[in-house]
TORDOSE-470614 format. One record per residue: chain; x, y, z of N, C-alpha, C in turn. Coordinates in steps of 0.05 Angstrom, whole numbers, plus 5000, padded with zeros to 4 digits. Atoms other than C-alpha are relative to their C-alpha. Layout:
c|n_u|n_v|n_w|ca_u|ca_v|ca_w|c_u|c_v|c_w
A|X|Y|Z|X|Y|Z|X|Y|Z
...
This chain:
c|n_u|n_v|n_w|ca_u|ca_v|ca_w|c_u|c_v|c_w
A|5019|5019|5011|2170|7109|9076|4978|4993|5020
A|5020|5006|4976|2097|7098|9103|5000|4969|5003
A|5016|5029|4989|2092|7029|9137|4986|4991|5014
A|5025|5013|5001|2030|7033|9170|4981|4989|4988
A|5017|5006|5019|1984|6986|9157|4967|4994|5011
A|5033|4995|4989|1906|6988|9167|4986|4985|4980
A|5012|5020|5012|1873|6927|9145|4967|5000|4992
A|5031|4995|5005|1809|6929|9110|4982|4985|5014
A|5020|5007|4988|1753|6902|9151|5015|4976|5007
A|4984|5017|4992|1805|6862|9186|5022|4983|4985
A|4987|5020|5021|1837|6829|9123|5029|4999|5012
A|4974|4995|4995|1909|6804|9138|5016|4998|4978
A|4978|4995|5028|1964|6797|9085|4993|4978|4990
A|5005|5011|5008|1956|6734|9086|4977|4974|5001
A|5024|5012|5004|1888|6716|9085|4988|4999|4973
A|5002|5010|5024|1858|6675|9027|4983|5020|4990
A|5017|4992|5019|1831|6703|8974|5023|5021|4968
A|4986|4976|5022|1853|6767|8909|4994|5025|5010
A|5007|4968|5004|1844|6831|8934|5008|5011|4972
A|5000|4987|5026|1834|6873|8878|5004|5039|5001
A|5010|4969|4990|1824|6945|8911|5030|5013|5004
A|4970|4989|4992|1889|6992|8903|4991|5025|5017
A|5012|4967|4983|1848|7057|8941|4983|4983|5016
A|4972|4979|4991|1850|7070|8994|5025|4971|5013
A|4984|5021|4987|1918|7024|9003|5009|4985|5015
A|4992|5010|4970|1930|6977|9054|5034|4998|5006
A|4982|5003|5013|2004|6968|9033|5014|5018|4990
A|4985|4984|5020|2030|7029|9006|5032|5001|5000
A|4976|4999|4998|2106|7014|9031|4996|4980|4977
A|5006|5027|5022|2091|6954|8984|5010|5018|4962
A|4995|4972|5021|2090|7007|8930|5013|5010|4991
A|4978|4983|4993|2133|7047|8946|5025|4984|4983
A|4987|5024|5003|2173|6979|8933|5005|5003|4972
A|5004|5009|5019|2149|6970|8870|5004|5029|4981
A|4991|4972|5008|2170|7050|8850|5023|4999|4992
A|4962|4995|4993|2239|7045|8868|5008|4983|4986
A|4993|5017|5027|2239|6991|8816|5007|4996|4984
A|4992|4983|5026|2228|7018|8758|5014|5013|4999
A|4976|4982|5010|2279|7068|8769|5028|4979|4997
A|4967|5015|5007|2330|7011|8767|5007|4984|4978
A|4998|5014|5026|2311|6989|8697|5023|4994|4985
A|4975|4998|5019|2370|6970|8654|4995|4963|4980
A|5002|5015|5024|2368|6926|8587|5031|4983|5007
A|4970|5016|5010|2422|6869|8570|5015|5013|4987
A|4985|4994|5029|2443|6900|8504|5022|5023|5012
A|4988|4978|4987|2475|6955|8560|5034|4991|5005
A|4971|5013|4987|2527|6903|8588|5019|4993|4977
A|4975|5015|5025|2589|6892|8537|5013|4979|5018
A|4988|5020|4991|2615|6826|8557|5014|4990|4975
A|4978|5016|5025|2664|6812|8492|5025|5020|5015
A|4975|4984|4986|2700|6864|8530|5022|4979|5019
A|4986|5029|4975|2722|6797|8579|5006|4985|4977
A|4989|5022|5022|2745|6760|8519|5038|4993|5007
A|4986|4999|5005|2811|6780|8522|5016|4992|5031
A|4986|5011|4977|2824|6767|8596|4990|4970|5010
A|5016|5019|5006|2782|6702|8589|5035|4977|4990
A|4987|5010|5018|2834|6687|8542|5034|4985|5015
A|4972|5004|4982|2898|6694|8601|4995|4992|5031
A|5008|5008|4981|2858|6665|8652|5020|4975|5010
A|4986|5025|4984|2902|6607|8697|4979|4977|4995
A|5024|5015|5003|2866|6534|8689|4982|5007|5027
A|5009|4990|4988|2845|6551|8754|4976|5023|5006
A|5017|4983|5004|2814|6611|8749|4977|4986|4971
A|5028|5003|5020|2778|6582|8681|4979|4980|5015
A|5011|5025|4990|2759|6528|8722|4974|5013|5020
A|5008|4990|4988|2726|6577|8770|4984|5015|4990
A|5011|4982|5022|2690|6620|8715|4977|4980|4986
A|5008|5023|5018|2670|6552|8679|4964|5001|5025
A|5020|5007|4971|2627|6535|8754|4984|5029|5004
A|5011|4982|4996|2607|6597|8758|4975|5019|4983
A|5031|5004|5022|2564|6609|8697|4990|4982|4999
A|5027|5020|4996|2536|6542|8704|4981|5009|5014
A|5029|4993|4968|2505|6556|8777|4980|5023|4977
A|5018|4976|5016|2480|6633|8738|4985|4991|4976
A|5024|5015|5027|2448|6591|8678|4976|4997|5007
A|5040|5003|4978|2386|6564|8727|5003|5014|5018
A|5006|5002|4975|2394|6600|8787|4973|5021|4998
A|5022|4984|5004|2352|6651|8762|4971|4985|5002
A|5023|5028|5012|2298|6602|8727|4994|4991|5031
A|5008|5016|4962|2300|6570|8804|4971|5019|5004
A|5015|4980|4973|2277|6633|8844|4977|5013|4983
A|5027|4987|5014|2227|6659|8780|4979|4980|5007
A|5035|5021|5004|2187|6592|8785|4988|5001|5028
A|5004|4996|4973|2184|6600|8861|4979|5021|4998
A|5015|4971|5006|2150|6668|8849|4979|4991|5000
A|5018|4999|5013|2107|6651|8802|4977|4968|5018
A|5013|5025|4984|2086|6572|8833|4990|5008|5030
A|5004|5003|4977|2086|6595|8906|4992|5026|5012
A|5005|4979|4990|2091|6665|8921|4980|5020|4999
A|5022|4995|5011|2041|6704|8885|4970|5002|5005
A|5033|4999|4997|1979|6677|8897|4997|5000|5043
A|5001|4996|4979|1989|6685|8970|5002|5022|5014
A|4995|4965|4989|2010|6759|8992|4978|5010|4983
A|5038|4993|5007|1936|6777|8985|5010|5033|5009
A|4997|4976|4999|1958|6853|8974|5007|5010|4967
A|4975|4996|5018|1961|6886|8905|5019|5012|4994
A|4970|4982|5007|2010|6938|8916|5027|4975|5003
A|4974|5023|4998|2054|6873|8940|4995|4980|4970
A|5000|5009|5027|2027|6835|8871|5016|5012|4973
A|4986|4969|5020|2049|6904|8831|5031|4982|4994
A|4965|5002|5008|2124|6891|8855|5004|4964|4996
A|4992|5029|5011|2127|6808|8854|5005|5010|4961
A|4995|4992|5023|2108|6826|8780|5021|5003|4993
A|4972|4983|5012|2170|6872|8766|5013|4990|5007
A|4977|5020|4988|2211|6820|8809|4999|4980|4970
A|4997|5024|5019|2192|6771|8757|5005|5003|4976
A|4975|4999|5021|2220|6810|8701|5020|4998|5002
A|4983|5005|4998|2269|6822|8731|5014|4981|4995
A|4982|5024|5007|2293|6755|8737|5002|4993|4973
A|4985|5014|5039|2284|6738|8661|5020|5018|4995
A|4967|4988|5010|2332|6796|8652|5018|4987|5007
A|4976|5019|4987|2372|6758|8697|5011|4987|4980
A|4999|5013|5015|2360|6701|8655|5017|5007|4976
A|4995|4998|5035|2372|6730|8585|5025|5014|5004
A|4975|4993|4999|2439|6767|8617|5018|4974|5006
A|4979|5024|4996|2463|6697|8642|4999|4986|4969
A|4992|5003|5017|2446|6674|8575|5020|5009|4973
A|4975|4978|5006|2485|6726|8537|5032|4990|5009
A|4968|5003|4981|2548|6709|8585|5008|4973|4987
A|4989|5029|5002|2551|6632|8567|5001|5003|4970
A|4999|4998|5036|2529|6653|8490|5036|5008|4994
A|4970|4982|4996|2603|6698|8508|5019|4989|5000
A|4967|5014|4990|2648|6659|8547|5001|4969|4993
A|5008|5026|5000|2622|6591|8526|5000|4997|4963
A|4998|4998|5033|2636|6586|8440|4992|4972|4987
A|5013|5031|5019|2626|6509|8437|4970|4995|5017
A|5030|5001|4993|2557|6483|8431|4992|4980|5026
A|4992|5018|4976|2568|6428|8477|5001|5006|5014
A|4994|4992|4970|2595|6454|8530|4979|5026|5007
A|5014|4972|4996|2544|6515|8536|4973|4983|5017
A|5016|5020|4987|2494|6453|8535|5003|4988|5026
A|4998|5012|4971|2524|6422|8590|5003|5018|5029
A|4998|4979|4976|2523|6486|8634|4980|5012|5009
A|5024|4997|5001|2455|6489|8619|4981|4978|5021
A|5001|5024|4992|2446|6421|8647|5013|4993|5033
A|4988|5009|4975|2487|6428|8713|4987|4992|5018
A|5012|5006|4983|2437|6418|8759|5006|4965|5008
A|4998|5022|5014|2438|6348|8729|5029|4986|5007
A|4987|5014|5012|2505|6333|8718|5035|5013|5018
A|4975|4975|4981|2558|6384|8777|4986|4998|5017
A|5024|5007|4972|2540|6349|8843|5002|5029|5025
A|4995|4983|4979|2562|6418|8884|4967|5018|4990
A|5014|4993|5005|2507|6451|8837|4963|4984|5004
A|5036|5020|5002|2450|6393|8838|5000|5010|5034
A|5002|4999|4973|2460|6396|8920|4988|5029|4999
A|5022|4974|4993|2433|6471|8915|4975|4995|4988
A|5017|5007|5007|2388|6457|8869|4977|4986|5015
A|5018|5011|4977|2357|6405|8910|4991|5019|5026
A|5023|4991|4973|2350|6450|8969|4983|5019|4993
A|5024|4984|5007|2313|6493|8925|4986|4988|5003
A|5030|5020|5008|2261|6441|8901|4995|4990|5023
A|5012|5009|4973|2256|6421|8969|4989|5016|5012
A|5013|4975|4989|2230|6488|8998|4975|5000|4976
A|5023|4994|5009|2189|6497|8934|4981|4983|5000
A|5022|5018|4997|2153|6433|8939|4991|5004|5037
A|5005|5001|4966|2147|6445|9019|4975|5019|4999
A|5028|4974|5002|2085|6499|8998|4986|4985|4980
A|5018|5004|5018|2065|6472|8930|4967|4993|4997
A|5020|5017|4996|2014|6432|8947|4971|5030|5013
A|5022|4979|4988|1982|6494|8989|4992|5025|4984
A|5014|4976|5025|1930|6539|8952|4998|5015|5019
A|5010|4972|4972|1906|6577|9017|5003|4995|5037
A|4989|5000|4975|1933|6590|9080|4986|5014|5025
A|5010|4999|4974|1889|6576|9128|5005|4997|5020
A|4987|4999|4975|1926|6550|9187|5025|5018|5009
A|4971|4987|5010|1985|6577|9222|5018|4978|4991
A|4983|5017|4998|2014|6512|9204|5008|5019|4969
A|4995|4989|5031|2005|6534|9126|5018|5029|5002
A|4981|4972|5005|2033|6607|9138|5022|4997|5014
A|4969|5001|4998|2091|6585|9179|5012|4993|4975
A|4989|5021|5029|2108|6531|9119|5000|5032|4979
A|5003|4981|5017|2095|6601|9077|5029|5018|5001
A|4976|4976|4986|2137|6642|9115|5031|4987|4992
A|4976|5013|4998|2198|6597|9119|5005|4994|4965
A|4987|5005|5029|2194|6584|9033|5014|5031|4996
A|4984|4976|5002|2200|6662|9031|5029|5010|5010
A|4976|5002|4992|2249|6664|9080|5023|4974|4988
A|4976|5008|5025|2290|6615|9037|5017|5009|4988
A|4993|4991|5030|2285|6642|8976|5008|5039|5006
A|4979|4964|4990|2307|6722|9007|5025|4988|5019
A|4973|4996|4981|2357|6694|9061|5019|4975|4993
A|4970|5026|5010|2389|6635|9029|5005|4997|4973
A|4987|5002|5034|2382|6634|8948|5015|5026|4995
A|4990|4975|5006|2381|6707|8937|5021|5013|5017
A|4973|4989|4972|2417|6726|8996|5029|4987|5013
A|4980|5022|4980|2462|6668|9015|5025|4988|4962
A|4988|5013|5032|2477|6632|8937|5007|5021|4980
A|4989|4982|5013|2483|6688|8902|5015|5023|5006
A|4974|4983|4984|2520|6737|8948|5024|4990|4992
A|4980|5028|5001|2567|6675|8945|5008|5009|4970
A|4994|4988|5022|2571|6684|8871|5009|5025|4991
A|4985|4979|5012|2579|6754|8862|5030|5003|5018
A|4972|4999|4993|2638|6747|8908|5014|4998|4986
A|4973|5006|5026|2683|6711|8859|4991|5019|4978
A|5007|4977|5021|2652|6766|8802|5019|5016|5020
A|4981|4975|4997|2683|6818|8847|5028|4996|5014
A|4979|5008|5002|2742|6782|8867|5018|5007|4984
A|4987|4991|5029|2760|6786|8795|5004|5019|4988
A|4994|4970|5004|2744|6854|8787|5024|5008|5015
A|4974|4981|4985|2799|6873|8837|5021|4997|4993
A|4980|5013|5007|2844|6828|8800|5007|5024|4968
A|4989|4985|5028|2834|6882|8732|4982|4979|4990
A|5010|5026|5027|2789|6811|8706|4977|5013|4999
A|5023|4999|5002|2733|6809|8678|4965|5022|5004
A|5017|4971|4981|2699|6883|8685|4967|5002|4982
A|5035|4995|5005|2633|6865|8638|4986|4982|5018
A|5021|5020|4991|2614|6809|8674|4995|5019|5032
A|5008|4982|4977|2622|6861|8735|4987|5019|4999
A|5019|4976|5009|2591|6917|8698|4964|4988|5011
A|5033|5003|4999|2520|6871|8693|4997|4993|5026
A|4998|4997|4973|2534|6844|8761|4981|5025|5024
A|5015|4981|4983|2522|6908|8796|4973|5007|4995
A|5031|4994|5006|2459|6919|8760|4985|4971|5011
A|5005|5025|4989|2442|6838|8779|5001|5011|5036
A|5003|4996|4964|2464|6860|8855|4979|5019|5009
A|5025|4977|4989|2420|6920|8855|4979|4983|5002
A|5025|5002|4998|2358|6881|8834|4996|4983|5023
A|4992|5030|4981|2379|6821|8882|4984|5011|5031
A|5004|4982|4966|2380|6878|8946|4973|5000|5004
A|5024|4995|5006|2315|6897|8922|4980|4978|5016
A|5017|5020|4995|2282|6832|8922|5003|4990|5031
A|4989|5008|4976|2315|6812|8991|4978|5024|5013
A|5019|4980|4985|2279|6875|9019|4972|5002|5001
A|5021|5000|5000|2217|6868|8998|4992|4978|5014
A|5007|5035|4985|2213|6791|9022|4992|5011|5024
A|5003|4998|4973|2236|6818|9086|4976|5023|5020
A|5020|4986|5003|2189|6869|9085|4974|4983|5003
A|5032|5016|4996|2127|6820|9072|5008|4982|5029
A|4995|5014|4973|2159|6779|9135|4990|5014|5019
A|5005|4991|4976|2158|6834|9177|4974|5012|5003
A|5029|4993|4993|2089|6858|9164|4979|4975|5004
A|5014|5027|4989|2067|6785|9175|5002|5012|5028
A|4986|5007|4971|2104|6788|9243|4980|5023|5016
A|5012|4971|4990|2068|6858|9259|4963|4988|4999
A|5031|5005|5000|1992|6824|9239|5003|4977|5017
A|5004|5029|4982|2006|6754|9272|5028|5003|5013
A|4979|5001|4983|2057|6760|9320|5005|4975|5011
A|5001|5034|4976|2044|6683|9355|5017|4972|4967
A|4994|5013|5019|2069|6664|9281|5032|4991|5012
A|4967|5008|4994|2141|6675|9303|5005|4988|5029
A|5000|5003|4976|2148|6635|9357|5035|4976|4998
A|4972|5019|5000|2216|6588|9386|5003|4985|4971
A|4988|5025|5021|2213|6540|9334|4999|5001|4973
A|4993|4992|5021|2207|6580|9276|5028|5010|4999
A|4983|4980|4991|2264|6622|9298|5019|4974|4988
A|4976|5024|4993|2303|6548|9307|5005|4995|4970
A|5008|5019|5029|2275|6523|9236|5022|5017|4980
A|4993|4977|5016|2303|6597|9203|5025|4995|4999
A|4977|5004|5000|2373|6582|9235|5014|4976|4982
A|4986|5029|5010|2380|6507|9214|4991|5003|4966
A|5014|5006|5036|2357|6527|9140|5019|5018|4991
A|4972|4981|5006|2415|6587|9142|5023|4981|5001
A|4982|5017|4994|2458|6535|9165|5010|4972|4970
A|4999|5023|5024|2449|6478|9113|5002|5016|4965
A|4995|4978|5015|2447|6541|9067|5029|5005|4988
A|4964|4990|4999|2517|6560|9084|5021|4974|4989
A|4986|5038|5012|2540|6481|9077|5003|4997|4965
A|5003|5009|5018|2510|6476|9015|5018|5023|4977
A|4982|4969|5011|2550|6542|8994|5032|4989|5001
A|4968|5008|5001|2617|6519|9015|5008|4982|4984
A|5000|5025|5028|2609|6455|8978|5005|5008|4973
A|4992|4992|5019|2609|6498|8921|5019|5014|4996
A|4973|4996|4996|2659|6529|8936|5032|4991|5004
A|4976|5007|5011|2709|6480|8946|5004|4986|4976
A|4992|5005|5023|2693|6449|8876|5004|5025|4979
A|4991|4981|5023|2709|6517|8846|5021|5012|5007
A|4983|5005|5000|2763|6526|8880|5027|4980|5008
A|4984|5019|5000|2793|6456|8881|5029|5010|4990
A|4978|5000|5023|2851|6476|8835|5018|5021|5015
A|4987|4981|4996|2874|6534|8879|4999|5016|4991
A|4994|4965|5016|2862|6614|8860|5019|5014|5022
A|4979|4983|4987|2913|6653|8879|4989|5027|5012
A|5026|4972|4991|2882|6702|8931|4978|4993|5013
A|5025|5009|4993|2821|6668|8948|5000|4973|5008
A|4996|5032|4987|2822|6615|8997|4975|4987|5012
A|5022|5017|4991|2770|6557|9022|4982|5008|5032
A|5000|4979|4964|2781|6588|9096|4978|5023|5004
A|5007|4979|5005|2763|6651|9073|4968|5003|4995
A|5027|5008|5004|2707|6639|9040|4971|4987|5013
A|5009|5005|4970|2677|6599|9093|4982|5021|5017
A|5009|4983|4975|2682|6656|9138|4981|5027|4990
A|5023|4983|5013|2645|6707|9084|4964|4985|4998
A|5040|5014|5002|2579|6654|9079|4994|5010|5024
A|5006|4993|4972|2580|6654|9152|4998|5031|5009
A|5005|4969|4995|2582|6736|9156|4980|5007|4986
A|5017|5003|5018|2531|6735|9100|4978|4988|5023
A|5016|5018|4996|2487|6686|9134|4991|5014|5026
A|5017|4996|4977|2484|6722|9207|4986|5032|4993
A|4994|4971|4998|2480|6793|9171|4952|4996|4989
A|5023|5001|5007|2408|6758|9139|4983|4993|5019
A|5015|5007|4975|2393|6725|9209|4993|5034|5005
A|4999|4984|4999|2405|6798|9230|4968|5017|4987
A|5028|4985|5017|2349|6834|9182|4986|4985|5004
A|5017|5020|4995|2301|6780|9203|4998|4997|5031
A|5010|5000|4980|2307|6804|9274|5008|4977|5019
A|4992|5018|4989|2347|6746|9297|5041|4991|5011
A|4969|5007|4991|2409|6730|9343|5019|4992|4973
A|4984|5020|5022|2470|6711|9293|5002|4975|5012
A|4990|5024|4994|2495|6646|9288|5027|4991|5007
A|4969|5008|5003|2569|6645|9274|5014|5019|5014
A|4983|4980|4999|2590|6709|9293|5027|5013|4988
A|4978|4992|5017|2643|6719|9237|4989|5024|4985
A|4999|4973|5012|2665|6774|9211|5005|5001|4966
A|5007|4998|5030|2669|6799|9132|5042|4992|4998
A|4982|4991|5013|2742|6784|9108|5016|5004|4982
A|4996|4992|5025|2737|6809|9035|5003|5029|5012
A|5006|4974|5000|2759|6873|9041|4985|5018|4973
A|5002|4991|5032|2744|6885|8962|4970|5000|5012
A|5024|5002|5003|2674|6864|8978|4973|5027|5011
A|4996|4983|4991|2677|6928|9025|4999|5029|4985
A|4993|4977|5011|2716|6973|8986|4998|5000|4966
A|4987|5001|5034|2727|6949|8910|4977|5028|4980
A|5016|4982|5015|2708|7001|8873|4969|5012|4999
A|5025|5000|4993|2644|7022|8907|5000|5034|4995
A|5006|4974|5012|2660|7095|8875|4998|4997|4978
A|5006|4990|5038|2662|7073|8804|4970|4981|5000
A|5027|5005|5000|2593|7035|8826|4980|5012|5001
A|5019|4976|5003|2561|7097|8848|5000|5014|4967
A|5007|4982|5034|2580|7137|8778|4994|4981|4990
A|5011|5015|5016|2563|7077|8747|4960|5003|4999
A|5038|4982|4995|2487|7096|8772|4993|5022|4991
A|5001|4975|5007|2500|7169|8769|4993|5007|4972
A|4995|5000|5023|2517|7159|8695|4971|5002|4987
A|5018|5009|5016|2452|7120|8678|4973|5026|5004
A|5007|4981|4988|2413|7179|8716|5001|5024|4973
A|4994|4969|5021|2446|7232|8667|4987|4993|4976
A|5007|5010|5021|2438|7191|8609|4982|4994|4989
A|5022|5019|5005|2384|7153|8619|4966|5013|5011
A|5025|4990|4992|2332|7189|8658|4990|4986|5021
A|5004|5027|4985|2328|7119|8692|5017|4994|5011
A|4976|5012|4986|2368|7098|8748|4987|5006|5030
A|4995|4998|4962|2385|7105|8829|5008|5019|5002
A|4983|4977|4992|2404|7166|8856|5014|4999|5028
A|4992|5015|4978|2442|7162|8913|5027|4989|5004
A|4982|5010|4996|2504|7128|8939|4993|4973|5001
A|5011|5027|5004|2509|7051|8931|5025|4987|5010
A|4979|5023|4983|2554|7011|8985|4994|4972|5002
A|4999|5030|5002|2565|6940|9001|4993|5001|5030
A|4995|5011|4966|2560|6945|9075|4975|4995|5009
A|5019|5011|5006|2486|6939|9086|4989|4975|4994
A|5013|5015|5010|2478|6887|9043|5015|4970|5005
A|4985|5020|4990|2539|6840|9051|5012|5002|5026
């Protein structure tokens, strides 16, 4: 992949204004980005999730209890990180091969959306309660507490149309780095854990089927973020200095907190297999693996100890790609591990 970049009559990424000009590209890894995209198209109507009915049905209270929390968070989390996009991100990465892929990020997420809707339409039969899972932000203080640190990052830019200082593009820098190393990367890693928990258990293999298509686009988005970081870092270098570095850690940190929290109200009740400990020490391996791609010392120094998260079935994930490839015309080619990413 080309990632030089040769700025038009000095332009930086993120200097104000719309570039409009795709020839000759300033950006073409950007592109590139936004290529590898489209091949990872996949529709809702793909995922069977009545297929989980029946193990739904012999779930422990525990485990429902853990399932219950777990499509709440997936109801908004999506909705969160699209409005971010669209409110904050966007009009700032003054590049349009990098506009191209935000775009296709931002279907993405409604798929997201309309697959988390789907799931609660699924596993969720009364109207009530579907409502109130709709509502958690509101009303499931482990869920409002994320919530809030969203809306607190996204209001920390709102206000800014153009980023003129470096005060404005640090404040820029640090919402992106957020929303790649702590929603997408930190809250929802977190989530698909218990999804593939359950898979190893024999549970629940639609909600793991859409999953991996959800994790693919997730990787994606994470890459590109880090991608627009590091070609900041490469045009303004005096951007990253000590006390962003400091800011990055203590925002992974309150990240991880705000993760565990949710974690022990979903597993208050006890799952058999999956402990508070544990879990713990996966945010924290998560959290230095994003310091890590961001070019920065870890924090915790813990290690991964899901092995599933490792191994679980990361050959019926690849044919699961292969498949769509044969079938479809559309897909990933390639091998598709966890180690990389978690």
């Amino acid at each position: 992949m080309n990632t030089d970049v040769t700025p038009r009559t000095g332009q930086l990424l993120l200097d104000p204004g719309m570039d409009l000009t795709l020839r000759p590209m300033r950006y073409p890894h950007f592109f590139d980005r936004f290529k590898d995209a489209i091949k990872n198209t996949w529709t809702v109507e793909e995922v069977d999730l009545h297929s989980d009915l029946a193990d739904l049905a012999r779930l422990s209270p525990a485990e429902q209890h853990l399932v219950s929390r777990l499509v709440a968070f997936f109801a908004t989390g999506d909705t969160i990180v699209a409005n971010n996009l669209v409110l904050n991100l966007y009009q700032h990465v003054n590049s349009p091969e990098g506009r191209l892929y935000l775009s296709r990020q931002l279907f993405e997420e409604a798929v997201h959306v309309q697959f988390y809707l789907n799931l609660l339409d699924t596993y969720v039969p009364d109207e009530k309660e579907r409502f109130a899972a709709f509502a958690a932000i509101e009303n499931i203080p482990s869920i409002k507490r994320k919530a809030e640190f969203c809306f607190r990052w996204i209001d920390s830019v709102f206000e800014l149309r153009e980023l003129r200082t470096k005060a404005d593009r640090r404040a820029f820098l640090l919402n992106l780095i957020c929303f790649a190393a702590c929603i997408e990367g930190l809250f929802f890693y977190g989530a698909f854990a218990y999804v593939y928990f359950l898979r190893s258990r024999g549970l629940l293999n639609g909600l793991a089927s859409g999953t991996n298509w959800v994790f693919r686009d997730e990787s994606m988005h994470m890459e590109f973020a880090f991608e627009v970081v590091q070609t900041v870092r490469r045009e303004e270098p005096d951007l990253f200095d000590d006390d962003l570095v400091e800011q990055v850690r203590q925002m992974l940190a309150e990240a991880v907190e705000c993760e565990v929290q949710f974690a022990e109200d979903l597993l208050e009740q006890g799952v058999s297999g999956l402990s508070l400990a544990d879990m713990r020490q996966y945010l924290q391996h998560v959290a230095d693996r994003r310091l890590a791609q961001l070019g920065i010392a870890p924090y915790y120094g813990s290690t991964n100890p899901f092995a599933f998260m490792e191994l679980q079935d990361v050959q019926e994930l690849s044919n699961f790609f292969e498949r769509r490839v044969s079938a479809y015309q559309v897909g990933v080619t390639g091998n598709v591990t966890f180690d990389d990413e978690f």
